[in-house]
N, CA, C and O atoms as CSV, one atom per row, in Angstrom:
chain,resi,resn,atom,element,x,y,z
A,1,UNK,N,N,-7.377,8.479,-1.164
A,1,UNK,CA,C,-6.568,7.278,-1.314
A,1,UNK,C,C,-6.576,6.850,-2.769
A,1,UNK,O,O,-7.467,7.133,-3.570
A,2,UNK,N,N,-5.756,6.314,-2.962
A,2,UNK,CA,C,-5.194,5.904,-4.393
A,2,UNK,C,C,-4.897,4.155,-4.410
A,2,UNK,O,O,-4.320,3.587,-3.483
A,3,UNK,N,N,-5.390,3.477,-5.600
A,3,UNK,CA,C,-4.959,2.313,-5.367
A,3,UNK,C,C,-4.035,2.175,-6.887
A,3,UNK,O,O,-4.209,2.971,-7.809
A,4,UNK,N,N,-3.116,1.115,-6.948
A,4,UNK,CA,C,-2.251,0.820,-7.725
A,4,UNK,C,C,-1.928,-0.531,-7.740
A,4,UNK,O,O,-2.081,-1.103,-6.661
A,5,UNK,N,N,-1.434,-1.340,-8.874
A,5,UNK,CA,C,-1.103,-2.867,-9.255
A,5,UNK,C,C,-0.005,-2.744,-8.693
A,5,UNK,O,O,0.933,-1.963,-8.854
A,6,UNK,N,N,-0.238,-3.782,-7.854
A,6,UNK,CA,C,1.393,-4.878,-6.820
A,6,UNK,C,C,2.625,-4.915,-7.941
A,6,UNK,O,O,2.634,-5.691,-8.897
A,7,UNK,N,N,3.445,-4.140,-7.711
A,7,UNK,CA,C,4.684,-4.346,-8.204
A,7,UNK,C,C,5.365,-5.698,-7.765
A,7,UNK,O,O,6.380,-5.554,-7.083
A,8,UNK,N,N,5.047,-6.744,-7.992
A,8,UNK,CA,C,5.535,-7.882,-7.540
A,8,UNK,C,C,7.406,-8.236,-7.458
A,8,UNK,O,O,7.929,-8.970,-6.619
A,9,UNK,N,N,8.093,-7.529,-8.503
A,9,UNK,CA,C,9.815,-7.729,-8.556
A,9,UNK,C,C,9.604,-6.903,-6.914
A,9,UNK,O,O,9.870,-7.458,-5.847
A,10,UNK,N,N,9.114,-5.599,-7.041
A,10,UNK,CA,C,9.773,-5.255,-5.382
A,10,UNK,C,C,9.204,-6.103,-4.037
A,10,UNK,O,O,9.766,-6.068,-2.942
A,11,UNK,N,N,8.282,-6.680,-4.259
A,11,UNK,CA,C,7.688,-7.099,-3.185
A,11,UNK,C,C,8.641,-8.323,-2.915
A,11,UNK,O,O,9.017,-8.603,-1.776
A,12,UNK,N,N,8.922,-8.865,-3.771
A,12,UNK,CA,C,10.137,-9.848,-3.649
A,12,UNK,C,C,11.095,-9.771,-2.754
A,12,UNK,O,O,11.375,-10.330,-1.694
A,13,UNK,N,N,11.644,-8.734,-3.599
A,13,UNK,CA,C,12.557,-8.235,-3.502
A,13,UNK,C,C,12.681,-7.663,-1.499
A,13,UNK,O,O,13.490,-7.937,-0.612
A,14,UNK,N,N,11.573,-6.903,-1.540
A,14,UNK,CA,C,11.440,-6.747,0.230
A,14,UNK,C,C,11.038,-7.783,1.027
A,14,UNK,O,O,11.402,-7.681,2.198
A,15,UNK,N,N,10.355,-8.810,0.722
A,15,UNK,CA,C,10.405,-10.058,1.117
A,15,UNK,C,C,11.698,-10.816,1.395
A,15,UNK,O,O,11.963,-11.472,2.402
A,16,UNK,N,N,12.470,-10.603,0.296
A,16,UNK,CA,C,13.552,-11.302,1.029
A,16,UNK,C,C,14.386,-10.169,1.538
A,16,UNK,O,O,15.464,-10.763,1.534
A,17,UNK,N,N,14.578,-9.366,1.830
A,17,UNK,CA,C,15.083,-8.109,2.422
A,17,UNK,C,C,14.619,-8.852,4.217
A,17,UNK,O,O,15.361,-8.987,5.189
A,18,UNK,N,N,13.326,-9.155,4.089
A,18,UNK,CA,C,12.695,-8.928,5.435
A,18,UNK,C,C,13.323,-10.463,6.110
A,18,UNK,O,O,13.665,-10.644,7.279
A,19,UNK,N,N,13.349,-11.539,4.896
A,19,UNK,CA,C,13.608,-12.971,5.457
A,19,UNK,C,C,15.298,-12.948,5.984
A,19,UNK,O,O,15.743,-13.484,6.999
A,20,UNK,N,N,16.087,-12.122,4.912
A,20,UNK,CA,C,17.714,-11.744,5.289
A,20,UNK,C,C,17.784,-11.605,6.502
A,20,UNK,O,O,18.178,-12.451,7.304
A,21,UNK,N,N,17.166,-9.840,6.872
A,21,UNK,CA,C,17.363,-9.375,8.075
A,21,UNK,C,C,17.067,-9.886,9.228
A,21,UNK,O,O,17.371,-9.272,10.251
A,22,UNK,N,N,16.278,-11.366,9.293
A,22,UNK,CA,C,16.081,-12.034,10.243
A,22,UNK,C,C,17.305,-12.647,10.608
A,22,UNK,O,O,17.782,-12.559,11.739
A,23,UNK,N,N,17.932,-13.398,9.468
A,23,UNK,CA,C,19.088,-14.113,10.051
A,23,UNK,C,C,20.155,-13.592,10.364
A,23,UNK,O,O,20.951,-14.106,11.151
A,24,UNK,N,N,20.343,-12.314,9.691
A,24,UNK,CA,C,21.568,-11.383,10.395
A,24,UNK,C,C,21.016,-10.920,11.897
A,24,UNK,O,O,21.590,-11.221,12.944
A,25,UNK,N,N,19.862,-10.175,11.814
A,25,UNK,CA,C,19.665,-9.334,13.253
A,25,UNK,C,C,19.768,-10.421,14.332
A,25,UNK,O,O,20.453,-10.118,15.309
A,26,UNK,N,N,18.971,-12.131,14.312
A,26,UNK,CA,C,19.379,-12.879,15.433
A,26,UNK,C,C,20.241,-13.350,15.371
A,26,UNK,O,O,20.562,-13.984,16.376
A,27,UNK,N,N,21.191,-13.369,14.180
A,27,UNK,CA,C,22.783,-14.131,14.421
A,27,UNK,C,C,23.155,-12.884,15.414
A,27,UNK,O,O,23.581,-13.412,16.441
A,28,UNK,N,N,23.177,-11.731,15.532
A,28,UNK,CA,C,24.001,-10.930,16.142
A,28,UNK,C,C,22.794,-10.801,17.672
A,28,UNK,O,O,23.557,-10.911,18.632
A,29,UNK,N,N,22.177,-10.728,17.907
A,29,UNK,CA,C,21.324,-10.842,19.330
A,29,UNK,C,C,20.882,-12.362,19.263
A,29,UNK,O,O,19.791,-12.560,19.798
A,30,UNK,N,N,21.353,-13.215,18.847
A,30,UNK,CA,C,20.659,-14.585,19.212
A,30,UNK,C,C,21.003,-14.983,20.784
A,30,UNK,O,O,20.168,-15.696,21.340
A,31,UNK,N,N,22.093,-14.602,21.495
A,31,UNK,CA,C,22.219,-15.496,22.874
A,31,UNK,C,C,20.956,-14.266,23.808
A,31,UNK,O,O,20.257,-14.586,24.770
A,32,UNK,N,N,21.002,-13.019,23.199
A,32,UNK,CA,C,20.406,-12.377,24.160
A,32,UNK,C,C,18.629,-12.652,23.853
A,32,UNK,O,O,17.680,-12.179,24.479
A,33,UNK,N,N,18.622,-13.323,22.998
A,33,UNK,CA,C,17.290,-13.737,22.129
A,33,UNK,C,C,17.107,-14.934,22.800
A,33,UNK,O,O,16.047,-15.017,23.420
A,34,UNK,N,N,17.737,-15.732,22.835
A,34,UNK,CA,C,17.862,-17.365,23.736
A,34,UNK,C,C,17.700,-17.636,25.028
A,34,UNK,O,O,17.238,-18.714,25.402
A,35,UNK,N,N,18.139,-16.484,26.014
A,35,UNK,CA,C,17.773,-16.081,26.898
A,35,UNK,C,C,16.310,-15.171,27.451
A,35,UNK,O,O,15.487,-15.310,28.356
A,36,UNK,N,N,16.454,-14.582,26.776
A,36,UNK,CA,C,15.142,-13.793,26.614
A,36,UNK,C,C,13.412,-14.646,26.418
A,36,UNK,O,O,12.341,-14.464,26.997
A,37,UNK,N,N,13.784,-15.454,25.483
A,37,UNK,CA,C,12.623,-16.575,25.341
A,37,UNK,C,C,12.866,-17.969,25.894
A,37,UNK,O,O,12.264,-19.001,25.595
A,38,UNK,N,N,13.846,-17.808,26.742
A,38,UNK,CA,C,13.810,-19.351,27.846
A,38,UNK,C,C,14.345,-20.621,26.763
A,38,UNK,O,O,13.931,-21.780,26.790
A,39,UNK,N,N,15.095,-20.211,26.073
A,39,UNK,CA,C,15.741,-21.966,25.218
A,39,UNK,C,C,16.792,-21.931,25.423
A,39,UNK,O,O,17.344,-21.008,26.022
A,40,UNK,N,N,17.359,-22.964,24.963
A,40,UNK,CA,C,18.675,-23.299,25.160
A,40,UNK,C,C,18.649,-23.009,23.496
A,40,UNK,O,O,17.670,-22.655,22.839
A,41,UNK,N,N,20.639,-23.382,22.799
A,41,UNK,CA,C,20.639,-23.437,22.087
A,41,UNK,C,C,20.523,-24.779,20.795
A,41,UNK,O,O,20.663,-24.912,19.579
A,42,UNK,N,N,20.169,-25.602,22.036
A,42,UNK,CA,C,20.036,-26.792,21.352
A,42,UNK,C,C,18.291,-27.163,20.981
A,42,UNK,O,O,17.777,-27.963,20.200
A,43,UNK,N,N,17.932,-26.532,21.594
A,43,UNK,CA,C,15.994,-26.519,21.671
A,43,UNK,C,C,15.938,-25.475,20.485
A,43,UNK,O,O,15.399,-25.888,19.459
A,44,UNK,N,N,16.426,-24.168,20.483
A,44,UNK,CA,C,16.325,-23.588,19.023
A,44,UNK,C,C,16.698,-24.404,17.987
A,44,UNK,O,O,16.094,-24.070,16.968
A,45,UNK,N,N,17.515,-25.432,17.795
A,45,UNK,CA,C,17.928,-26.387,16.714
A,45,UNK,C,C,17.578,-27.131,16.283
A,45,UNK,O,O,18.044,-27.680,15.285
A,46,UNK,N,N,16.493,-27.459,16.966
A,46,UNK,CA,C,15.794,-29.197,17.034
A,46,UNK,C,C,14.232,-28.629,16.762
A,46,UNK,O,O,13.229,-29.334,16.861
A,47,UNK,N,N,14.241,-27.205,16.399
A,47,UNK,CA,C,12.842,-26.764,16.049
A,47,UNK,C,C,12.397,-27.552,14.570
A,47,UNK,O,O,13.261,-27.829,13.738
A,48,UNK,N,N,11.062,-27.848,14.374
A,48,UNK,CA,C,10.675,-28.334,13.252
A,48,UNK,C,C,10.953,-27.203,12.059
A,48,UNK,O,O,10.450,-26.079,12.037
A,49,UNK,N,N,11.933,-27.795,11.005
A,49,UNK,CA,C,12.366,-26.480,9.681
A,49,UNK,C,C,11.377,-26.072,8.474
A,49,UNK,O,O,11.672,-25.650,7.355
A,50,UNK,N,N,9.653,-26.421,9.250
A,50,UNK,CA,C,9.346,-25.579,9.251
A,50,UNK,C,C,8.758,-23.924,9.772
A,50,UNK,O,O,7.751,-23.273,9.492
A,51,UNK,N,N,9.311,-23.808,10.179
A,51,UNK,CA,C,9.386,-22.582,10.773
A,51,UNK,C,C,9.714,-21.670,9.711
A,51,UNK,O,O,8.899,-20.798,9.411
A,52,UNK,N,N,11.214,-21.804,8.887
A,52,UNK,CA,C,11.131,-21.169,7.961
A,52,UNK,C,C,10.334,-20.891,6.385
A,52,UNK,O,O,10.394,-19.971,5.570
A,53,UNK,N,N,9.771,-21.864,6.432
A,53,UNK,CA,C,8.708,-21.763,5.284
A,53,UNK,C,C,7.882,-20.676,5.994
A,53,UNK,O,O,8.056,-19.592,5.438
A,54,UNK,N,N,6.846,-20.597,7.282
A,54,UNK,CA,C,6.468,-19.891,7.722
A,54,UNK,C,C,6.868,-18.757,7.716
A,54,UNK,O,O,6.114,-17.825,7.438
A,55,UNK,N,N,8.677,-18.516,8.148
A,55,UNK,CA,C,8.874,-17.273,8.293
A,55,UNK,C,C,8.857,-16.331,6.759
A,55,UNK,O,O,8.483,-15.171,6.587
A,56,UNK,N,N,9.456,-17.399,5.687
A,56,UNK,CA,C,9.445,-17.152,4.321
A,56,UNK,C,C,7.772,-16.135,3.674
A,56,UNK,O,O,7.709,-15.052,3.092
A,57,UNK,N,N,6.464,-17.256,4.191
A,57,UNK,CA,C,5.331,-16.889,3.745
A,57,UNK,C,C,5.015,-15.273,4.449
A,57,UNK,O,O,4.284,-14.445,3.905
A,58,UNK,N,N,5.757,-15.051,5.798
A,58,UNK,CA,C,5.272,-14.416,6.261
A,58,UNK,C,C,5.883,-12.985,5.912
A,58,UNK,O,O,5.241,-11.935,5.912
A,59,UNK,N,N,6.954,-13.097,5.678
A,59,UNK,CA,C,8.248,-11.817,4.644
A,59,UNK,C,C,6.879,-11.457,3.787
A,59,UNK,O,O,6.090,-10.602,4.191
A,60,UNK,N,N,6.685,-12.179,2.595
A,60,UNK,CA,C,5.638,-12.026,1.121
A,60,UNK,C,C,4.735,-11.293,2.049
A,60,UNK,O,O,4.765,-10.066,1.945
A,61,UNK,N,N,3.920,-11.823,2.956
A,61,UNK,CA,C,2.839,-11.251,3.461
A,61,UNK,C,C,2.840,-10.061,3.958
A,61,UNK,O,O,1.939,-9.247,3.753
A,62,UNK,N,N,4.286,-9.764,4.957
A,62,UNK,CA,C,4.423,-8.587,5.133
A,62,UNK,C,C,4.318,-7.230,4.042
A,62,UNK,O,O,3.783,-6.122,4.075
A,63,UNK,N,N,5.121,-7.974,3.112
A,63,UNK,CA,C,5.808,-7.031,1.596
A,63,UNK,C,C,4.783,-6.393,1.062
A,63,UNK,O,O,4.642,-5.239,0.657
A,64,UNK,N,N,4.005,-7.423,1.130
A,64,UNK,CA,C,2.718,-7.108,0.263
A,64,UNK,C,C,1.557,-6.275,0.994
A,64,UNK,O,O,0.752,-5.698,0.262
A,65,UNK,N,N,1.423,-6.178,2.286
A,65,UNK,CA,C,0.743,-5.244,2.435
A,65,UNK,C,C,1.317,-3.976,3.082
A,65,UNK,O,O,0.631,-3.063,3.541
A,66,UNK,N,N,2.498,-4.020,3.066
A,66,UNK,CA,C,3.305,-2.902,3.080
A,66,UNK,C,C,2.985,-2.033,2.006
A,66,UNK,O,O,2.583,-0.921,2.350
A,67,UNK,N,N,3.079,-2.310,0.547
A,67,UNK,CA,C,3.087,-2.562,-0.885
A,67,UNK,C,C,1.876,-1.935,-1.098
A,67,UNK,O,O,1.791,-0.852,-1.678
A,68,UNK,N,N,1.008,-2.501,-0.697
A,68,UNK,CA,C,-0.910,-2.070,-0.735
A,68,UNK,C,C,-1.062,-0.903,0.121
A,68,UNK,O,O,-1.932,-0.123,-0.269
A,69,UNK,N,N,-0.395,-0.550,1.274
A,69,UNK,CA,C,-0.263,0.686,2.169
A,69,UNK,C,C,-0.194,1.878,1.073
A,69,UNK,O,O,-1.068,2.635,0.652
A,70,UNK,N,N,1.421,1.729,0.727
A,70,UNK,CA,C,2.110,2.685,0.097
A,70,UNK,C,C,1.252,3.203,-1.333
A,70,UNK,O,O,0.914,4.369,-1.541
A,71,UNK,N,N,1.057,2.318,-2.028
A,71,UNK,CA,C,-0.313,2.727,-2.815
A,71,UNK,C,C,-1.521,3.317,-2.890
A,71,UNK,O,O,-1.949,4.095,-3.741
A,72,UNK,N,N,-2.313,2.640,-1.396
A,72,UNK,CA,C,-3.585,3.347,-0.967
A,72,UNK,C,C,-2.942,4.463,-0.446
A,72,UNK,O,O,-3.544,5.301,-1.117
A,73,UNK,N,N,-2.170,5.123,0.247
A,73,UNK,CA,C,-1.750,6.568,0.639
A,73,UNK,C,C,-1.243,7.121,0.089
A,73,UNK,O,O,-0.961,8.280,0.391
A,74,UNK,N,N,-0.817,6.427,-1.205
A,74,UNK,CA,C,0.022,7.617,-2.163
A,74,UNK,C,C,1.154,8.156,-1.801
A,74,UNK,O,O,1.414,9.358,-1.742
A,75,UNK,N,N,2.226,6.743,-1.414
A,75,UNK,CA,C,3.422,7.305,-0.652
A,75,UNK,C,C,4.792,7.068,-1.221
A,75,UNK,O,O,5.886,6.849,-0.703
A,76,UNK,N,N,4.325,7.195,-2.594
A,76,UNK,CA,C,5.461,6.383,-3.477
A,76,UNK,C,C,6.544,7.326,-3.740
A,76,UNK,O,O,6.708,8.162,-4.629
A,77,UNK,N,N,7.263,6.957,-2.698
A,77,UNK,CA,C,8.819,7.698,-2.631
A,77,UNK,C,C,9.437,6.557,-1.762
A,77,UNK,O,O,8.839,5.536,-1.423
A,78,UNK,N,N,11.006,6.957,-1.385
A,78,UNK,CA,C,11.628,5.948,-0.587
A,78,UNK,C,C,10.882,6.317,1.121
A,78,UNK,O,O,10.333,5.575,1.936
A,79,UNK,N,N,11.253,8.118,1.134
A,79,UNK,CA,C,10.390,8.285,2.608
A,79,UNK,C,C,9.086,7.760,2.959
A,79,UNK,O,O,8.672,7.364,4.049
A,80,UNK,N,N,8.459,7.839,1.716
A,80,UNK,CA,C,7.262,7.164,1.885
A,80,UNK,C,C,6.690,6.503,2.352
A,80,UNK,O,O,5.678,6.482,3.052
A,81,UNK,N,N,7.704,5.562,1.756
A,81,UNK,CA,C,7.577,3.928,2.002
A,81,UNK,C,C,8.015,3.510,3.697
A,81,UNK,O,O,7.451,2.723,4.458
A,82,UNK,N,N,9.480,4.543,3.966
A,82,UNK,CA,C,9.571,4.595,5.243
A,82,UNK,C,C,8.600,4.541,6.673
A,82,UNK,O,O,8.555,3.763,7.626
A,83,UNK,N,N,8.033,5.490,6.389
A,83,UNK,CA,C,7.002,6.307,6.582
A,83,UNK,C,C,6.032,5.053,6.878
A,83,UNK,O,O,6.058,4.508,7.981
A,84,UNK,N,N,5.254,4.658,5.943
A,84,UNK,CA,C,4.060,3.730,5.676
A,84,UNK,C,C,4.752,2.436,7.024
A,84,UNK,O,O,4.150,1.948,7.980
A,85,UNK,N,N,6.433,2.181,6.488
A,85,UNK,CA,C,6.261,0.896,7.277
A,85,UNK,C,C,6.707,1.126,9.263
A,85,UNK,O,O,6.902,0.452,10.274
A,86,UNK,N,N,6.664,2.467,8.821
A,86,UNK,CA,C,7.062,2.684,10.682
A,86,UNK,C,C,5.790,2.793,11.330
A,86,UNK,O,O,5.595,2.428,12.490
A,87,UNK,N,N,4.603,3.484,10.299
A,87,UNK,CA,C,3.342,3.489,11.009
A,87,UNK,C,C,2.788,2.126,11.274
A,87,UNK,O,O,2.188,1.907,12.327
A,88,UNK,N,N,3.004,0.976,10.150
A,88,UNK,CA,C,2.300,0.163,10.424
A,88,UNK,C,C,3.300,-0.869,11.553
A,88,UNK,O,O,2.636,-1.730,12.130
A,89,UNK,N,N,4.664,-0.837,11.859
A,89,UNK,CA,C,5.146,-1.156,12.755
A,89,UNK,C,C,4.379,-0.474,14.259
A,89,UNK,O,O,4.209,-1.039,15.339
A,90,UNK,N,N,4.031,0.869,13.861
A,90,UNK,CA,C,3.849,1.624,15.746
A,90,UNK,C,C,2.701,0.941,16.120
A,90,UNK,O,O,2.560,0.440,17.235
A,91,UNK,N,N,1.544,0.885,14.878
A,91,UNK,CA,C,0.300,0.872,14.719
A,91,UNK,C,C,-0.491,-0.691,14.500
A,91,UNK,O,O,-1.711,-0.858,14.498
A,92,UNK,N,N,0.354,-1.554,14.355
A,92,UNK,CA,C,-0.059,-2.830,14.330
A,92,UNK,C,C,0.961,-3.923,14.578
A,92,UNK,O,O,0.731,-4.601,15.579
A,93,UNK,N,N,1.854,-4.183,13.997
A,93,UNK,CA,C,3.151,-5.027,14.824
A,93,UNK,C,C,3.292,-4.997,16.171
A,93,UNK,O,O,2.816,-5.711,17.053
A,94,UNK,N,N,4.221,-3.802,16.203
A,94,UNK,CA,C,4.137,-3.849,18.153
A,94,UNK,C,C,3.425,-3.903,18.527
A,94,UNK,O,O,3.456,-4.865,19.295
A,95,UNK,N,N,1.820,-3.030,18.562
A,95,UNK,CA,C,0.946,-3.517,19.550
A,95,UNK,C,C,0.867,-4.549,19.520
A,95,UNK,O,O,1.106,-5.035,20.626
A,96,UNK,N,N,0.500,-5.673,18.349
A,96,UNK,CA,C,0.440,-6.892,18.442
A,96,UNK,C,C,0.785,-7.966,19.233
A,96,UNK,O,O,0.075,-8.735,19.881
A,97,UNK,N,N,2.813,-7.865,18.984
A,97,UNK,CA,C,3.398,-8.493,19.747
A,97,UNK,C,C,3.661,-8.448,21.495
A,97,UNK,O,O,3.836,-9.429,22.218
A,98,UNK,N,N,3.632,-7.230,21.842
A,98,UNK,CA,C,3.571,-6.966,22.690
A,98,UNK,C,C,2.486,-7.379,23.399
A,98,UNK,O,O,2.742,-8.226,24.255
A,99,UNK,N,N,0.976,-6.925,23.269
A,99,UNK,CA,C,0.275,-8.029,23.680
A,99,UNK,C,C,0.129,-9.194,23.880
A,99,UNK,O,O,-0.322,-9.822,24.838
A,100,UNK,N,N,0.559,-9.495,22.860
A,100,UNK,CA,C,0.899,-11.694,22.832
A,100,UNK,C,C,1.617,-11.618,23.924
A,100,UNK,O,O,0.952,-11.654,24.960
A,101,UNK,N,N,2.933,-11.510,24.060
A,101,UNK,CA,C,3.641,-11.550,24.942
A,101,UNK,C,C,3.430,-11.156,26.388
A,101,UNK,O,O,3.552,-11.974,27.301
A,102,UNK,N,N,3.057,-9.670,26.610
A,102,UNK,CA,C,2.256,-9.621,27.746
A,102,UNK,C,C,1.281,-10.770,28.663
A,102,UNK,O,O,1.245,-11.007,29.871
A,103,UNK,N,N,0.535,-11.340,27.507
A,103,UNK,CA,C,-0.493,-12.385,28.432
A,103,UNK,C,C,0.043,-13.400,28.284
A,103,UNK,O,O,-0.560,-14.300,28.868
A,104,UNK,N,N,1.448,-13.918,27.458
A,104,UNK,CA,C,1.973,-14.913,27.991
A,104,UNK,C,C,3.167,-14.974,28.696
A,104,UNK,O,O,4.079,-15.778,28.499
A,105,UNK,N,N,3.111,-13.812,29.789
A,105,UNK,CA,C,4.271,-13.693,30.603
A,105,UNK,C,C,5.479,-13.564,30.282
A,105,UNK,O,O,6.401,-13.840,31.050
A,106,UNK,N,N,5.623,-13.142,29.141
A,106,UNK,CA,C,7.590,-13.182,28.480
A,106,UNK,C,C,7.785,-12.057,28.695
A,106,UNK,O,O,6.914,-11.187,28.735
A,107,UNK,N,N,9.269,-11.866,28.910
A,107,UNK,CA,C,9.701,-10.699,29.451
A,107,UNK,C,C,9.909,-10.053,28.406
A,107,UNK,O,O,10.055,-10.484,27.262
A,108,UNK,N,N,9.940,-8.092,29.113
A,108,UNK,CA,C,10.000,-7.389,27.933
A,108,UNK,C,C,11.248,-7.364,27.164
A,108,UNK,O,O,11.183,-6.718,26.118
A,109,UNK,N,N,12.404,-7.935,27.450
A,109,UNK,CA,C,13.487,-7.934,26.605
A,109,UNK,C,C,13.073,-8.830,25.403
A,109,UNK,O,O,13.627,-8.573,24.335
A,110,UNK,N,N,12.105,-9.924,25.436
A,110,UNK,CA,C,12.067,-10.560,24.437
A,110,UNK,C,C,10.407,-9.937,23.327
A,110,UNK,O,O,9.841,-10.333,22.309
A,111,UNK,N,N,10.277,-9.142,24.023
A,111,UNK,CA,C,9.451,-8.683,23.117
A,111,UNK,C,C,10.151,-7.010,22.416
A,111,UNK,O,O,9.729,-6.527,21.366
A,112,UNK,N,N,10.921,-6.558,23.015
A,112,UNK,CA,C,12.102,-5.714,22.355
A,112,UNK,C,C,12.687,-6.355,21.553
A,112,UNK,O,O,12.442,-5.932,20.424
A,113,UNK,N,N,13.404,-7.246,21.559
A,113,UNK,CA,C,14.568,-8.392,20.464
A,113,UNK,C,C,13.524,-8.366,19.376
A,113,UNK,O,O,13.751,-7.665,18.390
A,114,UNK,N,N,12.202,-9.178,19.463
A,114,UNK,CA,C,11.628,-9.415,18.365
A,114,UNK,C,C,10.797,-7.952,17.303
A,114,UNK,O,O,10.464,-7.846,16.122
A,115,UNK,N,N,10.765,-7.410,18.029
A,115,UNK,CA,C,10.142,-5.898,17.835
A,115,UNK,C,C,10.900,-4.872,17.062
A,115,UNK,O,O,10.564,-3.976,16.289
A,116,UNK,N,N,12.072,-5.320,17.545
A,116,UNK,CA,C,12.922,-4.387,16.742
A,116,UNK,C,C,13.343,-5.032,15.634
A,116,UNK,O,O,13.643,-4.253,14.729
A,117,UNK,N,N,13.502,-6.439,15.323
A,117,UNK,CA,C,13.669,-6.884,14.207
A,117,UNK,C,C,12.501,-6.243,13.348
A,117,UNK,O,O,12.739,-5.489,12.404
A,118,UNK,N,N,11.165,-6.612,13.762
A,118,UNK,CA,C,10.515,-6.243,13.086
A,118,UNK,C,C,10.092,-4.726,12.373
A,118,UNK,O,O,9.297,-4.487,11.464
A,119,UNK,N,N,10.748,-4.043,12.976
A,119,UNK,CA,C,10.791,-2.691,12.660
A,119,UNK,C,C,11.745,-2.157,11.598
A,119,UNK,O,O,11.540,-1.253,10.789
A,120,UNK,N,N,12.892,-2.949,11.780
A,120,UNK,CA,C,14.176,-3.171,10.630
A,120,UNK,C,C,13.653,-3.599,9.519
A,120,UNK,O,O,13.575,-2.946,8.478
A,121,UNK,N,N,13.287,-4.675,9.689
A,121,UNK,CA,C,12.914,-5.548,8.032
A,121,UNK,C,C,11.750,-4.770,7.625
A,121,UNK,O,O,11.731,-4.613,6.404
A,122,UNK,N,N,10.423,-4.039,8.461
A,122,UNK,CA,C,9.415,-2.916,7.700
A,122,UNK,C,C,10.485,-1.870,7.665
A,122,UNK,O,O,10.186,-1.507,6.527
A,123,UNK,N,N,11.324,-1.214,7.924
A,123,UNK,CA,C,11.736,-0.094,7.022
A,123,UNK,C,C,12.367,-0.601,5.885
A,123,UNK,O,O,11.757,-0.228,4.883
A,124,UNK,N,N,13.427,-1.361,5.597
A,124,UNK,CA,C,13.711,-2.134,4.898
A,124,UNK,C,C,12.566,-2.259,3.210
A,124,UNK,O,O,12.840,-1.785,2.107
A,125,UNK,N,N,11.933,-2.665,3.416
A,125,UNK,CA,C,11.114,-3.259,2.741
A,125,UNK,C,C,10.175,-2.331,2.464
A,125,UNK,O,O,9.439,-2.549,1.501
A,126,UNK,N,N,10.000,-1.078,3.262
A,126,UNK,CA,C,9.480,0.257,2.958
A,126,UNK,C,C,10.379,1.130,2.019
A,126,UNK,O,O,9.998,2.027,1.267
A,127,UNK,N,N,11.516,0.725,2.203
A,127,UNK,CA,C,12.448,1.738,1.280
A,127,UNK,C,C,12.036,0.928,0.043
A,127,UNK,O,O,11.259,1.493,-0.726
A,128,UNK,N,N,12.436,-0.289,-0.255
A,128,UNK,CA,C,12.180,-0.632,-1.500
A,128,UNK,C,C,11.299,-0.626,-2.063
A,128,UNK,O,O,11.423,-0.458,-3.277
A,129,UNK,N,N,9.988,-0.798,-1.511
A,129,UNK,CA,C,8.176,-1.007,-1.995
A,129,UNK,C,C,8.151,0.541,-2.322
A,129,UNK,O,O,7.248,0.769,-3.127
A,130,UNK,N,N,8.962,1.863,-1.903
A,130,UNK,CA,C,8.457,2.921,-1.808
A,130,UNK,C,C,9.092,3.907,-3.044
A,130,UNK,O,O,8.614,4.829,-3.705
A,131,UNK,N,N,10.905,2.982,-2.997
A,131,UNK,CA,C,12.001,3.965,-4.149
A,131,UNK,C,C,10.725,2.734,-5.485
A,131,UNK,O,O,9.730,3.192,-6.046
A,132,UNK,N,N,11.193,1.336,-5.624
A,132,UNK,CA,C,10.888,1.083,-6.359
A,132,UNK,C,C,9.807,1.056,-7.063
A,132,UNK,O,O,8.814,0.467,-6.634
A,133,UNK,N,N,9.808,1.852,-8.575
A,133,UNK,CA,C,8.268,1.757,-8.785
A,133,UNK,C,C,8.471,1.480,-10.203
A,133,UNK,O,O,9.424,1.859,-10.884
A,134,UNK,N,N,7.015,0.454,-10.744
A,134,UNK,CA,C,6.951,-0.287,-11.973
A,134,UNK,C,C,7.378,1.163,-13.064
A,134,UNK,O,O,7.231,2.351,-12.777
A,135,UNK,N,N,7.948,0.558,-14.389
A,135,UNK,CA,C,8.401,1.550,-15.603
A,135,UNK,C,C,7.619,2.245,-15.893
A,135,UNK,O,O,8.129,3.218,-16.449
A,136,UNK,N,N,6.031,2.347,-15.797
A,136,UNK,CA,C,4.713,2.642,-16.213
A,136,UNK,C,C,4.436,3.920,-15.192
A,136,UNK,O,O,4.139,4.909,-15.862
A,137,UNK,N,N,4.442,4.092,-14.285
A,137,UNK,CA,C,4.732,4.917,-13.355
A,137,UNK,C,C,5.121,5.989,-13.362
A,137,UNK,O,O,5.324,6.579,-12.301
């Protein structure tokens, strides 16, 4: 394993890659998303705004140890990066969520909806953490 300094422009940069693809992927599955997690669309609206600061911190957080992956394995290419963020999608995301969800009874469509977002915005953000690399490099 290999370690390397956080390219911070890409981590950004896949950070907001990851915060984008949220609002496109549930603008386009949001009723089947609304359904899926039991709200109406007026209960999604009236959520406290922060949520998105959260979702914001949580893009960076992702990016960045996406970022620290691709480094410690020495995967600095775009496949690479691919690569790095599908494992850590198979290998820690989904199980994750899926569990949560499991013991709190939500059905599996809504742990698919959210799962696959999340798998989008880590490749996403794997291509860039993985093509992009500091000038020094």
């Amino acid at each position: 394993m290999t370690t390397g300094t956080t390219h911070w422009p890409a981590v950004g940069v896949a950070a907001l890659l990851i915060f984008i693809s949220g609002a496109v992927y549930y603008g386009i599955v949001g009723d089947a998303w609304l359904a899926a997690a039991g709200l109406t669309m007026e209960q999604a609206q009236s959520a406290n705004p922060a949520i998105y600061a959260m979702a914001a911190l949580g893009a960076v957080c992702h990016a960045w140890f996406i970022a620290q992956l691709i480094n410690a394995f020495d995967k600095r290419s775009p496949g690479g990066g691919v690569l790095t963020a599908c494992f850590t999608w198979g290998f820690i995301a989904f199980p994750v969520t899926a569990v949560h969800n499991a013991f709190g009874l939500k059905p599996y469509a809504l742990t698919a909806i959210d799962t696959g977002h999340t798998l989008l915005a880590f490749i996403l953000a794997g291509l860039v953490l993985g093509a992009w690399r500091p000038k020094s490099e």
